[in-house]
GUPA-374602 format. One record per residue (C-alpha): residue number from 0; x, y, z. Coordinates in Angstrom, 2 decimals, always signed. Each point is the difference from the previous one (the first is absolute). Layout:
REM GUPA-374602
bado: NUM px: X py: Y pz: Z
...
//
This chain:
REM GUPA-374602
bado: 0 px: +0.00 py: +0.00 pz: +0.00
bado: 1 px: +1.10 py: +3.40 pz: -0.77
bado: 2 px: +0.33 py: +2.63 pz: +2.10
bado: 3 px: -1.75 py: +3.37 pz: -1.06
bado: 4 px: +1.46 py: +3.43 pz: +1.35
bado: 5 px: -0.43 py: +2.27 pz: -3.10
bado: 6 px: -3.28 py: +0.50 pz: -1.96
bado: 7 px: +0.34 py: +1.22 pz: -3.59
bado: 8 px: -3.63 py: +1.10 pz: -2.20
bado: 9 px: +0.78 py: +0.25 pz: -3.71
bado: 10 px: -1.33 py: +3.50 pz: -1.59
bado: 11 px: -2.88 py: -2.32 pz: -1.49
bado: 12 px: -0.94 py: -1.91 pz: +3.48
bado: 13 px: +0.08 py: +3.86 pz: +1.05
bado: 14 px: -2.12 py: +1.03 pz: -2.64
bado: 15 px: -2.85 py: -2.48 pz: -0.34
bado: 16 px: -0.21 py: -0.18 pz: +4.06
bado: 17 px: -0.57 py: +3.80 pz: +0.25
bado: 18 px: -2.80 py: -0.34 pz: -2.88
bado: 19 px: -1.38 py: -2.92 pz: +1.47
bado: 20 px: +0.24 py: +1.93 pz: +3.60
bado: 21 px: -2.13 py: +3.10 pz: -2.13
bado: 22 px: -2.55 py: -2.18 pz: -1.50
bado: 23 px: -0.85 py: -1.97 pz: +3.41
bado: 24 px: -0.61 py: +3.49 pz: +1.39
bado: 25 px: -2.33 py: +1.22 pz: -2.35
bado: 26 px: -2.06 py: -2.77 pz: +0.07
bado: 27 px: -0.38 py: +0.51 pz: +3.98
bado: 28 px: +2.14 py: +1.89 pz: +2.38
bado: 29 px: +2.45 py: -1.81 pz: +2.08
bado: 30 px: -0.12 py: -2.70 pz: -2.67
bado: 31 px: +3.50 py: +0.87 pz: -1.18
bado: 32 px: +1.62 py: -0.04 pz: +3.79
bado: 33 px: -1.70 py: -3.65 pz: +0.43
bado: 34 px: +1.84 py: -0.77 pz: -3.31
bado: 35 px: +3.11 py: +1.41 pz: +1.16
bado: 36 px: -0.15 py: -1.78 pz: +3.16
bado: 37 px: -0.75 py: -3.51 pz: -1.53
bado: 38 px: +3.10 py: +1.06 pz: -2.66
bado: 39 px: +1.92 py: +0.64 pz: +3.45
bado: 40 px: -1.14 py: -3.22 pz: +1.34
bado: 41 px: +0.87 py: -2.21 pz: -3.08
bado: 42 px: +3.86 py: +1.71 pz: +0.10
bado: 43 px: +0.57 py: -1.16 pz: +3.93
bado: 44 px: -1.33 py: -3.46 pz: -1.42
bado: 45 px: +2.94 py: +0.03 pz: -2.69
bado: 46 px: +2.70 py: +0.91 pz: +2.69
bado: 47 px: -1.21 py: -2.98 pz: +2.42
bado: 48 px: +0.09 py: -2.53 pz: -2.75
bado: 49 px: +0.94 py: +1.28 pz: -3.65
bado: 50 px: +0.82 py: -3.35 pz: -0.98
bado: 51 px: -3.64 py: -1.22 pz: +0.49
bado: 52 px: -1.23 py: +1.32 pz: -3.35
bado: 53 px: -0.25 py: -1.16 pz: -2.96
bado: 54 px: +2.24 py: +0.59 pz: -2.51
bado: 55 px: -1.25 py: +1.11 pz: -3.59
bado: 56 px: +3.14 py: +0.78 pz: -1.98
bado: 57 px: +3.32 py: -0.32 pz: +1.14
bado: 58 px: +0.58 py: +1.50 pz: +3.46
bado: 59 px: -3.15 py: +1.90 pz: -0.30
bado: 60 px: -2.73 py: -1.30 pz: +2.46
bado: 61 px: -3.63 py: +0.90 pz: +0.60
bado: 62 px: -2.35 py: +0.66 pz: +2.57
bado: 63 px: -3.70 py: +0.96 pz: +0.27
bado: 64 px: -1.25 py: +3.13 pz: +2.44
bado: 65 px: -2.57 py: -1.02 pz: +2.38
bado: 66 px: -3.36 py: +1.78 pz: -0.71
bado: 67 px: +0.69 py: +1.68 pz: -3.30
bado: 68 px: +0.50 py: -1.47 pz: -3.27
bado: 69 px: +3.83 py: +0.12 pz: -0.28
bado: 70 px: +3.25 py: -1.39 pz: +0.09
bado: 71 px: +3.89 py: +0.86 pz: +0.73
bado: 72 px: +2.91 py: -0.54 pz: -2.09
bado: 73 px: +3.03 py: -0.24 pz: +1.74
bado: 74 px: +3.37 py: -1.05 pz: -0.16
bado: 75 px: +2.55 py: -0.29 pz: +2.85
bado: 76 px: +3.13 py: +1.05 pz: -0.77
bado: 77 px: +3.33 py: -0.41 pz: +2.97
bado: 78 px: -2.48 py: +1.73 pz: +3.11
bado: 79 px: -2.15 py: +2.03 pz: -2.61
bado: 80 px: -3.50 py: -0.41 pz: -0.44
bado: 81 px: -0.78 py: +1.05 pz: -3.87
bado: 82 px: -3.84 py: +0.87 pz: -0.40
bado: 83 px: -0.30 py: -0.14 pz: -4.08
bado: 84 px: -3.38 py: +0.54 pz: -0.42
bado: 85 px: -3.32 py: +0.57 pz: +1.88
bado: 86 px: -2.16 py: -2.07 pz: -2.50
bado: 87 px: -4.21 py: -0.35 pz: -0.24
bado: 88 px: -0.76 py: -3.45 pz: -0.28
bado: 89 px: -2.11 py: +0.15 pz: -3.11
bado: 90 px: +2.99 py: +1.59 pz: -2.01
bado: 91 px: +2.20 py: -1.74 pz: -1.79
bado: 92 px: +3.63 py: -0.63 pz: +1.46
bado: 93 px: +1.37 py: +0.61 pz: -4.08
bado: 94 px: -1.13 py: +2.76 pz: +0.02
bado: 95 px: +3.11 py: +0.91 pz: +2.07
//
Protein backbone atom coordinates (compact mmCIF):
# COMPACT_ATOMS: atom_id res chain seq x y z
CA UNK A 1 0.00 0.00 0.00
CA UNK A 2 1.10 3.40 -0.77
CA UNK A 3 1.43 6.03 1.33
CA UNK A 4 -0.32 9.40 0.27
CA UNK A 5 1.14 12.83 1.62
CA UNK A 6 0.71 15.10 -1.48
CA UNK A 7 -2.57 15.60 -3.44
CA UNK A 8 -2.23 16.82 -7.03
CA UNK A 9 -5.86 17.92 -9.23
CA UNK A 10 -5.08 18.17 -12.94
CA UNK A 11 -6.41 21.67 -14.53
CA UNK A 12 -9.29 19.35 -16.02
CA UNK A 13 -10.23 17.44 -12.54
CA UNK A 14 -10.15 21.30 -11.49
CA UNK A 15 -12.27 22.33 -14.13
CA UNK A 16 -15.12 19.85 -14.47
CA UNK A 17 -15.33 19.67 -10.41
CA UNK A 18 -15.90 23.47 -10.16
CA UNK A 19 -18.70 23.13 -13.04
CA UNK A 20 -20.08 20.21 -11.57
CA UNK A 21 -19.84 22.14 -7.97
CA UNK A 22 -21.97 25.24 -10.10
CA UNK A 23 -24.52 23.06 -11.60
CA UNK A 24 -25.37 21.09 -8.19
CA UNK A 25 -25.98 24.58 -6.80
CA UNK A 26 -28.31 25.80 -9.15
CA UNK A 27 -30.37 23.03 -9.08
CA UNK A 28 -30.75 23.54 -5.10
CA UNK A 29 -28.61 25.43 -2.72
CA UNK A 30 -26.16 23.62 -0.64
CA UNK A 31 -26.28 20.92 -3.31
CA UNK A 32 -22.78 21.79 -4.49
CA UNK A 33 -21.16 21.75 -0.70
CA UNK A 34 -22.86 18.10 -0.27
CA UNK A 35 -21.02 17.33 -3.58
CA UNK A 36 -17.91 18.74 -2.42
CA UNK A 37 -18.06 16.96 0.74
CA UNK A 38 -18.81 13.45 -0.79
CA UNK A 39 -15.71 14.51 -3.45
CA UNK A 40 -13.79 15.15 0.00
CA UNK A 41 -14.93 11.93 1.34
CA UNK A 42 -14.06 9.72 -1.74
CA UNK A 43 -10.20 11.43 -1.64
CA UNK A 44 -9.63 10.27 2.29
CA UNK A 45 -10.96 6.81 0.87
CA UNK A 46 -8.02 6.84 -1.82
CA UNK A 47 -5.32 7.75 0.87
CA UNK A 48 -6.53 4.77 3.29
CA UNK A 49 -6.44 2.24 0.54
CA UNK A 50 -5.50 3.52 -3.11
CA UNK A 51 -4.68 0.17 -4.09
CA UNK A 52 -8.32 -1.05 -3.60
CA UNK A 53 -9.55 0.27 -6.95
CA UNK A 54 -9.80 -0.89 -9.91
CA UNK A 55 -7.56 -0.30 -12.42
CA UNK A 56 -8.81 0.81 -16.01
CA UNK A 57 -5.67 1.59 -17.99
CA UNK A 58 -2.35 1.27 -16.85
CA UNK A 59 -1.77 2.77 -13.39
CA UNK A 60 -4.92 4.67 -13.69
CA UNK A 61 -7.65 3.37 -11.23
CA UNK A 62 -11.28 4.27 -10.63
CA UNK A 63 -13.63 4.93 -8.06
CA UNK A 64 -17.33 5.89 -7.79
CA UNK A 65 -18.58 9.02 -5.35
CA UNK A 66 -21.15 8.00 -2.97
CA UNK A 67 -24.51 9.78 -3.68
CA UNK A 68 -23.82 11.46 -6.98
CA UNK A 69 -23.32 9.99 -10.25
CA UNK A 70 -19.49 10.11 -10.53
CA UNK A 71 -16.24 8.72 -10.44
CA UNK A 72 -12.35 9.58 -9.71
CA UNK A 73 -9.44 9.04 -11.80
CA UNK A 74 -6.41 8.80 -10.06
CA UNK A 75 -3.04 7.75 -10.22
CA UNK A 76 -0.49 7.46 -7.37
CA UNK A 77 2.64 8.51 -8.14
CA UNK A 78 5.97 8.10 -5.17
CA UNK A 79 3.49 9.83 -2.06
CA UNK A 80 1.34 11.86 -4.67
CA UNK A 81 -2.16 11.45 -5.11
CA UNK A 82 -2.94 12.50 -8.98
CA UNK A 83 -6.78 13.37 -9.38
CA UNK A 84 -7.08 13.23 -13.46
CA UNK A 85 -10.46 13.77 -13.88
CA UNK A 86 -13.78 14.34 -12.00
CA UNK A 87 -15.94 12.27 -14.50
CA UNK A 88 -20.15 11.92 -14.74
CA UNK A 89 -20.91 8.47 -15.02
CA UNK A 90 -23.02 8.62 -18.13
CA UNK A 91 -20.03 10.21 -20.14
CA UNK A 92 -17.83 8.47 -21.93
CA UNK A 93 -14.20 7.84 -20.47
CA UNK A 94 -12.83 8.45 -24.55
CA UNK A 95 -13.96 11.21 -24.53
CA UNK A 96 -10.85 12.12 -22.46
Amino acid sequence: MTNVNRIKFSKEAVHEFRDSVEWYESKAEGLGLRFTDELDITVERIKLSSDLYPKVVEDIRKIQVNKFPYSIFYKIENDTLIILRVFHNKRKPLEW
